[in-house]
Structure formats: C-alpha cells, structure tokens
N, C-alpha and C positions, 0 to 999 in steps of 0.2 A: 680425696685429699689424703687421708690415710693409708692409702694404697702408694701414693707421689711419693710420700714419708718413707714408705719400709722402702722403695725401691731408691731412694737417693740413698740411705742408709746401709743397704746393701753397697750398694757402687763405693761408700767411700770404707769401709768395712772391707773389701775386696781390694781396692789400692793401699791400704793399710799392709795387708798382710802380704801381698805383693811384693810391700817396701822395704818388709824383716827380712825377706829371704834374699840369697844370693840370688844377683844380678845373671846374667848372659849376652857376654857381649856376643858382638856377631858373626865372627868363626863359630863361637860354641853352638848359637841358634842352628847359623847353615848347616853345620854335622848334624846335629841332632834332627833336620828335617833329613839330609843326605840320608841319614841311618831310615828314614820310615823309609823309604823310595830304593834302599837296597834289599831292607828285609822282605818289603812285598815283591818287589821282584825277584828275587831270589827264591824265595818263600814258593809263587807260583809256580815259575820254572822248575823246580823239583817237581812237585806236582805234576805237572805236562808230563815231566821225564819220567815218571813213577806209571802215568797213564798208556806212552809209549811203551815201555818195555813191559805190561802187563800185557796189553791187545799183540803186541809182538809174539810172547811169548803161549797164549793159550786162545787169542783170538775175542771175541768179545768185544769191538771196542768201546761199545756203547756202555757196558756194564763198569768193563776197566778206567774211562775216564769218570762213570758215575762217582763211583767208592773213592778216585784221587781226589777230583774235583770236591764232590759233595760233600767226603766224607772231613774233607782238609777244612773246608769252610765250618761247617758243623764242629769240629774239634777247636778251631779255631774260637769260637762263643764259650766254648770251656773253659780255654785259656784266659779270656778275657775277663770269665768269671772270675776267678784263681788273682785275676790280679789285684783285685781286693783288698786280698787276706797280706799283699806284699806291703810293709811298714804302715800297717793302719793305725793307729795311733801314735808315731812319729811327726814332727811339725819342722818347718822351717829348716835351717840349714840343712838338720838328721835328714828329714825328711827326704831333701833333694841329692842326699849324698847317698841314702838307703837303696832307694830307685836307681840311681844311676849305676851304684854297684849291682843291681838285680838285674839293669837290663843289661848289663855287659858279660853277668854267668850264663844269662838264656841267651847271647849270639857266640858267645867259645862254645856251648852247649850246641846248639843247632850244628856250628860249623862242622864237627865232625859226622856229626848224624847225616845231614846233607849229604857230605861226601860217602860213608861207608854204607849208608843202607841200602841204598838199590843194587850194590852189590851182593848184600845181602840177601838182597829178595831172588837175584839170580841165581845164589847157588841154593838156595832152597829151592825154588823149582827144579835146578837138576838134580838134588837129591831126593824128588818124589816127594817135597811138602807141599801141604797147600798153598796154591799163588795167593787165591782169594784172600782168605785170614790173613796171610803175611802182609799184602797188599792194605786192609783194612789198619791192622795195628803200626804200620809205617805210618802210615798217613794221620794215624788218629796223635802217636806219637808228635810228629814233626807239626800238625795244625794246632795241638796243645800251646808248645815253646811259640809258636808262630801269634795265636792270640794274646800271649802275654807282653807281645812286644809296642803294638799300638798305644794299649792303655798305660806300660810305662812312659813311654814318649811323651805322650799326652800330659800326666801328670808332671813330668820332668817341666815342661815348658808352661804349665799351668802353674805351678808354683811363682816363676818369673814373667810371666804377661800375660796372666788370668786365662779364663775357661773357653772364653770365643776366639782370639786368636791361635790359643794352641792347637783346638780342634780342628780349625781351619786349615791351620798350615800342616798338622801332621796329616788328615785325611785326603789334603791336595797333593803330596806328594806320595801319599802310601798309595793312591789311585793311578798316579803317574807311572809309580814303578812296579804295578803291577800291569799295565798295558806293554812297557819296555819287556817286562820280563817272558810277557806270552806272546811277545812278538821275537826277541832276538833267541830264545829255545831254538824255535824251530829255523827259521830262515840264517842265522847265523851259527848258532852252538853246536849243534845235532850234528849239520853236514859236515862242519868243518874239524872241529875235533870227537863226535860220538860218541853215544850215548854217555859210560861211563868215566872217561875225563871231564866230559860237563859236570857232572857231579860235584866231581872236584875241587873244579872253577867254581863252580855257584857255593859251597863250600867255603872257600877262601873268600870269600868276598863279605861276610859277616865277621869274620876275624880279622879280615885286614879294615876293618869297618871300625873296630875297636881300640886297634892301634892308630887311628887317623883321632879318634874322639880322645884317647889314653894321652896321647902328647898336647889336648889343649884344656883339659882338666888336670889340675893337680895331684888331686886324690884316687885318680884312676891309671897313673903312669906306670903304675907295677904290670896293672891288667895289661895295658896298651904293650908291651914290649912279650906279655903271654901270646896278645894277637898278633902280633908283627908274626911270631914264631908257628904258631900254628898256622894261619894262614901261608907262611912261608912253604913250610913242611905241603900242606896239603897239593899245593899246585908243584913241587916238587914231585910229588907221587905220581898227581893225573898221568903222565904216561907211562907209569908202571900198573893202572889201570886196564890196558891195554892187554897186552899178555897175561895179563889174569883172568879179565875176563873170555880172552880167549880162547884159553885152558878149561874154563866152565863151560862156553860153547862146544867145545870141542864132543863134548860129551855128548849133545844132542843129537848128535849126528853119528850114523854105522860107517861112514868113510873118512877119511882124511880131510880136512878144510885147507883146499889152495886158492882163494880169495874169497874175502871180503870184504864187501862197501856198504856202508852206512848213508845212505842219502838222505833227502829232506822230508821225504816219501816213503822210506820201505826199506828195509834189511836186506840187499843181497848175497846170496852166500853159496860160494861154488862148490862140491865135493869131485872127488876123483879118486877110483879105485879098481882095479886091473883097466877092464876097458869103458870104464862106468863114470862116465861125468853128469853132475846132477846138476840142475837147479833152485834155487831155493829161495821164494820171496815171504820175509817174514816168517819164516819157519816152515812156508806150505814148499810142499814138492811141484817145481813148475814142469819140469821133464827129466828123462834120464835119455842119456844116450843112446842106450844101447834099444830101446824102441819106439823113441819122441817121434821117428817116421810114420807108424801106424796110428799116433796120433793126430800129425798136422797131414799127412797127404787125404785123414776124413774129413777134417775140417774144410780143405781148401777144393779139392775135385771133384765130389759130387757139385758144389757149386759150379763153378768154372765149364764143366761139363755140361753143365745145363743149360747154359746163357749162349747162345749163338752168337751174341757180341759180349768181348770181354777183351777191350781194348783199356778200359777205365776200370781201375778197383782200388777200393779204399780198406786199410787193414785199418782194424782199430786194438790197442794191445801189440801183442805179440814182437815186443820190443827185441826176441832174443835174436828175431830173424830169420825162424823158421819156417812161419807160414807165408812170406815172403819169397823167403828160396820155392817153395813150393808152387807160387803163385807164377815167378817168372820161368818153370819153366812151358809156359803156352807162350808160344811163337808170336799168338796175337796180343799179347799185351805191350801195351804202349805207354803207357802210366799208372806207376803204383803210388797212390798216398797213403805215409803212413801214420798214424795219431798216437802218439807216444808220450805220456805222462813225464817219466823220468829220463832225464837229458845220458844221465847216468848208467841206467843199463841198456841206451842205443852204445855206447862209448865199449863198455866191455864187449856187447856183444860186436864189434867194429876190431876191437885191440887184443883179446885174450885168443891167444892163439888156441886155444882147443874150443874155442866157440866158433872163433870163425873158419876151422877145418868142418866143423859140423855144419854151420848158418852156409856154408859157400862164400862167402863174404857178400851174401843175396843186399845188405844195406848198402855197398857203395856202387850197388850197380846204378848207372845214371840215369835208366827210368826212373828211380825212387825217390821220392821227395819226402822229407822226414817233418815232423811238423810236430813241435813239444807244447802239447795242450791235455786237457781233461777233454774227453773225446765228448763226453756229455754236453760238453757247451759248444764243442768243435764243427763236430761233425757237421752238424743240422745244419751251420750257417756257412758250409763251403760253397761258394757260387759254382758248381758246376753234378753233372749226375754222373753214377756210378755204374756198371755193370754187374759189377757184384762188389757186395759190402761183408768181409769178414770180420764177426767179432770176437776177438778170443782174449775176454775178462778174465781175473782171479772170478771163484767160485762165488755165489752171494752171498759171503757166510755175516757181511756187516752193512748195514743201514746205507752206509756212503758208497757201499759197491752195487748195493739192489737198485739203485736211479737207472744204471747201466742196462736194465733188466725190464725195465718200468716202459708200463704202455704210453705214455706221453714220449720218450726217447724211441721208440719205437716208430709211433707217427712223425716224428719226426725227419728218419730215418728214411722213412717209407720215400719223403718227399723228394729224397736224393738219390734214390733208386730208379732206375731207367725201366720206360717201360717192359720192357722183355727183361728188368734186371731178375738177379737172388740177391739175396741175404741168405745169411746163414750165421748161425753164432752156437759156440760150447753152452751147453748143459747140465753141468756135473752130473754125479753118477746115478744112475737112471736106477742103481741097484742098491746103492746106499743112502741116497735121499732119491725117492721116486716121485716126488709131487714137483721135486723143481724143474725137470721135462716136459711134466702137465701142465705147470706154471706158466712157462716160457711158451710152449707152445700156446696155450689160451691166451696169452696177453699180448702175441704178435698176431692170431687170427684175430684177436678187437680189431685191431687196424683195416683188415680190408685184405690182410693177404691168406695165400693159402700156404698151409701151412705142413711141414712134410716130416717127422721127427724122426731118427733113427742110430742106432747104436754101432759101438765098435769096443772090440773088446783091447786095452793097452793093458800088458802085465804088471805095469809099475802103477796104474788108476785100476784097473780091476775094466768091470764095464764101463763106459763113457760116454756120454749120450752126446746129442746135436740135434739143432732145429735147421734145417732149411724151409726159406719161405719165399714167396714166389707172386707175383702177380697173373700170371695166367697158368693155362693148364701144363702140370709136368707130368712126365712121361719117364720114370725110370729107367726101364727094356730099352727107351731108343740111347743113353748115355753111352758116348762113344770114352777111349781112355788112350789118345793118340801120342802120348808124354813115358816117360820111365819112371816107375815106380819099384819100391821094396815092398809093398805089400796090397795095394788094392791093384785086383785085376775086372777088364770089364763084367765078367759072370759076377764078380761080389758086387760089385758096384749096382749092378742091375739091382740084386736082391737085397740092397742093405737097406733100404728102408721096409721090409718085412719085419715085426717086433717081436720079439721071444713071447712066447706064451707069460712068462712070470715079470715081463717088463711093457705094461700097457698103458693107456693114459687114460689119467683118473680126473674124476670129479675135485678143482680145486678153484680157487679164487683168482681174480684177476689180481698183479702186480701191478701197485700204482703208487706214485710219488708219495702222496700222503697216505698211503697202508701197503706200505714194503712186508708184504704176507711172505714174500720168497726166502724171508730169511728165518722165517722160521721154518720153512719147508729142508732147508740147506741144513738147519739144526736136526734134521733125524736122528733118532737114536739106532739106530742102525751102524751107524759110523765107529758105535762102541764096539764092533767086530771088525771092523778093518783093520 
C-alpha cells in the first residue's frame, strides 16, 4: 500500500513539474526528434567515412573500422557522461532554454569538425604522420560532441512530456537514423559525390538542422540564422573538396594522376608517365604497363595449356581485361565468363583509351559475358563447368578478401571445374610474404586437387607467385605454347614450375572461413623492404 502511495505521488509530482515548464507544440516536438535521427546518422556516416579512408589509405580494414566504429561509440558514453555537468542545477524554463542553447553549440560544433577532419586525416598521412593516432583522436573527438547530443534531446523533451515518452521517442529515431545513415554512406554518398564532399554534406546537415529548430524556437533565432550560414558555406565548399583533396593525392603517387573514380567498392586511380600507365586499387599497385604481360600471360597459359579442352573459362577478378585478352587468344575458346565486383572498373577498362589499347578491348569481345557479382557467392552457383577457372584476387591483405582464398570456396570451385579442368589463381609474393603460396597451395590440396605452385619474376611485383591445380596427372615438359607471347616461351614454360632454392613450401595452416590464417601470412614483415 505504501509502495501505491509513493508511486501515485510520484506520477502526480511528475505532471506537476511537467505543467511549470514550457509547453512543446508539435513542430517543436518533430524537430527536436528530426534533430536525434540527423545527428545519428550523420554522426555514423562520418564514422564509416573515417573507417573508409583509413583501410584506403594504409590497409587494415578490420583495425580501421575497429578504432572508427568502437572507438566513436566508446567516446560517445563520455559524451554522455559530460552531459550531466550541462545546467545541473537549472529548473524549468532556464532549464529547457540552457539545454536547448547547449545542444545547438555541440551541432555548429560538430558541423565543421564533420566537414574538415577527414581532410585532415589525409593530409597528415601524406605528410608521414601517424594515420592510427590521428584516426583514434578524430573519432574520440567527434563521438565526444556526438554523445552529448542524445542526453540533451532527451532532457529537452523530458522537461515537457516526462521520462518515458522522451526516451522513447528520442531513441526511436536516434536508431532510425542511424540505420539511414549506414546505409545511404555507402550505396548513395561515397559513389556519387566521394569521399570528401560527403563530409561536407553530412557536415551541413547538423547546421542546417539548427536553422530549421532556430525559426521555431524564439530564443534560438540568432543561433538558427548562424546555422542557415554555416551549413550554407559548407555545402558551398564540398566541391572545392575535390581539388584539394586531389592535390593531397597527388602526392601519393611517383606519376602524374589521369583518372580517378571513387566507387561504392574501391578507389580507382590511373597514373601515366612516359610509357608507364599504372593501376591502382585503393592505393595497391594492380599492374604497370610496361610489364603487366609477364604477369597475366603466367597467370592464364600455363593453365590453358594444360587443359586439352578450353572451350569454357571462367575469369574471376581481373576486371581490367587483361587476363581476358590473354585468354582469348586460344582459337579454342568459345565462352568466357567473367565475375566482376565493380560495374565501375569493367566501364574504364571498356572506355579509357590507354586501357583499352592495352586490354585489346579483350571485354567487348562477344564471347564474353560480363556478370557483376562477388565471385564468392557467384561462382559456385553457375549452372554450368568450366575448363579452366582463373582467379586473379587483390592480395589477402583483409578478412573480406581471405573467403576468396578459403578452403570451403575452393571446394566449391572445385565443383564447377570440368573433369580434365585447371584452376589456377595469384599468390602474392612468394618472397615478401612466403607462407601465402604455402597457404594457398595447402588449402586447395584440402580439396582433392593436385596442386602445382610456381613463380614468375614482374619488375613492378618483384617475385610473383601462382598456384595451379588440377584434377588429374600434369605433366609440365609435354605444355605446348601455340599463341603469341612477350615473354613466356615453351622451354620456361616447361621449367616454371621448378622453385628457387630460397622460394619453397613450408609448413603452414589451412585457410578457412572461420580462421582466415592467410592474412596474417600476407602481413610479413618482410614487405617492410619492399
């Protein structure tokens, strides 16, 4: 009974103090929930974009989204702490006008931070600072201002319709627009305006957030016409983002930059200099011109040459169109499928005139069927078998790329491999990371095949390794080489799978879905001499 007592006592204790303070009609409410559902998405998408261009930039992604992601949440509880200490002893009106001033200096505050730091963060990588730290103190920065903004909200609308409704409504929409904002980053922001004009955007959008709440508050109309202006100013700038930040790029690179595209996927980034056009996904080197043939003609002809039928072949990668050209030139091929991630660089490599003097324009030849998928999920479930199955992956330097690698895709693989088929897929470098050729080779002999590894020396990769694997017995000496080449003749070809003395296969672990060992084998320290 005395329990009935305090809790009716409360409740009318609670409407009481509810009934001193300013009201909230219902524009004010809806902004004021609008604001929770900008800041967290907002808020996130920073974050994503901070964890982007940290994995862009030094690799890592697992680490790079750890310290955005983790580190922004974690800061965020700081914030929250902090908010406390903001008008604790203020009541009623003061109270609700204290707050409302506080949450409106932490979104001008964010707004520009939003917008300028991850430029920040890139020009200190290209001036040799630490990414990590910078990365660490951005994030810890912006999920600071970012936790103080719930609990003001909260409090704002707790003053005017008590403790359960506000909470509810500010944490239904702070949830809302944090799914909007990790979803419209990438699939919307990233490809279409890049990296740092998003910034920008997301930037303006807590200041023009202030200016919408500024015109229906009284007491905040001075603020509201600062946010009109800053957020004005900011999305003004976003494309002078642009050439600045590509001024910073610039620097990355030993050649000139004549294209790049920012897709939903990956950074591509062309160089060209006397007769040297490069590649560049994400900042790795995918080939140079001037000897990507001694790369993909190891890749694709010891294969091809092996397989007495090779009417059927499936490329998986190799969007630029080089081991394509390489592939079509056997007379007997009658269908190439290819599994191409991003839509984006079949398109350059189709449209950029110095790619396609290089590719041959090997993509629009009409055997080729183009097919934009994650090969991973692709491949396995094509109704039909292959002759030979090329795969030419980025390197397994990240968690998402090592599945590519992994003994379950492997058997999978296997299953659409023709009897007499190959496979065959890159290895990275057998001299700078030596366990990932051990790797690969032990985790496609799990399967059932046999398995053949062997190197080739590219001056632009140093040594280069490759696995070929095979269901029946192969026989080196008999590889005929009836096609034009620049650089493998039948005598290498015979002898390339002989291994250097200082390049042999070692004792390593299988590569598997749930214990992606390969990427730490990719991690050698050895690369610190390259």
């Amino acid at each position: 009974m005395e329990q009935e007592i305090k809790k009716d006592d409360f409740y009318h204790l609670e409407k009481k103090n509810i009934s001193n303070n300013i009201k909230l009609n219902r524009t004010q409410r809806q902004l004021l929930l609008a604001a929770a559902a900008v800041s967290s998405g907002s808020g996130l998408a920073v974050e994503l974009l901070l964890g982007t261009l940290a994995s862009y930039l030094v690799g890592n992604q697992a680490l790079a989204y750890g310290i955005a992601v983790g580190g922004f949440l974690a800061a965020m509880g700081i914030g929250s702490y902090l908010s406390r200490f903001i008008a604790p002893k203020a009541e009623g009106i003061i109270l609700q006008r204290n707050l409302l001033l506080a949450f409106t200096w932490v979104e001008l505050l964010i707004a520009p931070l939003t917008a300028f730091l991850p430029l920040g963060l890139f020009a200190l990588f290209v001036l040799g600072g630490s990414i990590w730290l910078g990365l660490f103190l951005v994030t810890i920065l912006l999920g600071i201002l970012a936790g103080l903004e719930v609990p003001l909200l909260t409090r704002i609308l707790e003053e005017a319709e008590g403790v359960r409704e506000a909470l509810a409504g500010v944490l239904a929409l702070d949830y809302l627009g944090g799914l909007l904002g990790s979803l419209t980053f990438p699939v919307l922001l990233l490809p279409f305006f890049g990296m740092f004009p998003t910034a920008f955007i997301l930037g303006a959008l807590p200041a023009l957030m202030v200016f919408a709440i500024g015109r229906n508050f009284t007491q905040l109309r001075r603020w509201g016409y600062v946010g009109l202006a800053l957020g004005v100013l900011l999305l003004s700038l976003a494309p002078f983002a642009i050439p600045l930040s590509n001024n910073l790029e610039n620097n990355l690179y030993s050649a000139p930059i004549i294209k790049r595209v920012q897709t939903a996927y990956q950074r591509i980034v062309l160089t060209h200099k006397g007769k040297d056009l490069r590649l560049f996904l994400n900042g790795d080197l995918q080939l140079s011109s001037v000897d990507e043939y001694r790369y993909h003609e190891a890749l694709v002809h010891p294969a091809m040459s092996a397989t007495p039928n090779k009417k059927r072949v499936l490329v998986m990668g190799a969007g630029d169109g080089m081991a394509v050209r390489e592939v079509l030139k056997w007379q007997d091929v009658e269908r190439v499928v290819l599994i191409e991630l991003d839509p984006e660089m079949i398109k350059l490599a189709n449209t950029h005139p110095r790619l396609t003097k290089i590719n041959k324009s090997a993509l629009l030849d009409p055997r080729v069927e183009i097919i934009y998928a994650d090969a991973f999920l692709k491949a396995p479930n094509l109704n039909e078998t292959f002759d030979v199955i090329i795969a030419d992956f980025p390197d397994p330097d990240e968690k998402i790329l090592a599945k590519l690698y992994s003994e379950g895709f492997y058997r999978r693989l296997s299953e659409i491999l023709a009897e007499n088929g190959i496979l065959v897929t890159q290895a990275s470098s057998p001299f700078f990371a030596p366990k990932v050729l051990s790797c690969i080779a032990t985790t496609i002999s799990q399967v059932g095949l046999e398995v053949h590894p062997y190197t080739v020396d590219v001056p632009s990769f140093g040594p280069w390794g490759f696995v070929l694997a095979s269901n029946n017995i192969f026989e080196p000496e008999k590889l005929q080489l009836p096609i034009p080449t620049r650089f493998l003749t039948e005598p290498i070809l015979h002898h390339l799978f002989e291994l250097p003395k200082d390049i042999q296969l070692l004792k390593v672990e299988i590569n598997r879905l749930s214990h992606p060992v390969i990427v730490g084998y990719q991690s050698d320290n050895r690369w610190l001499s390259y």
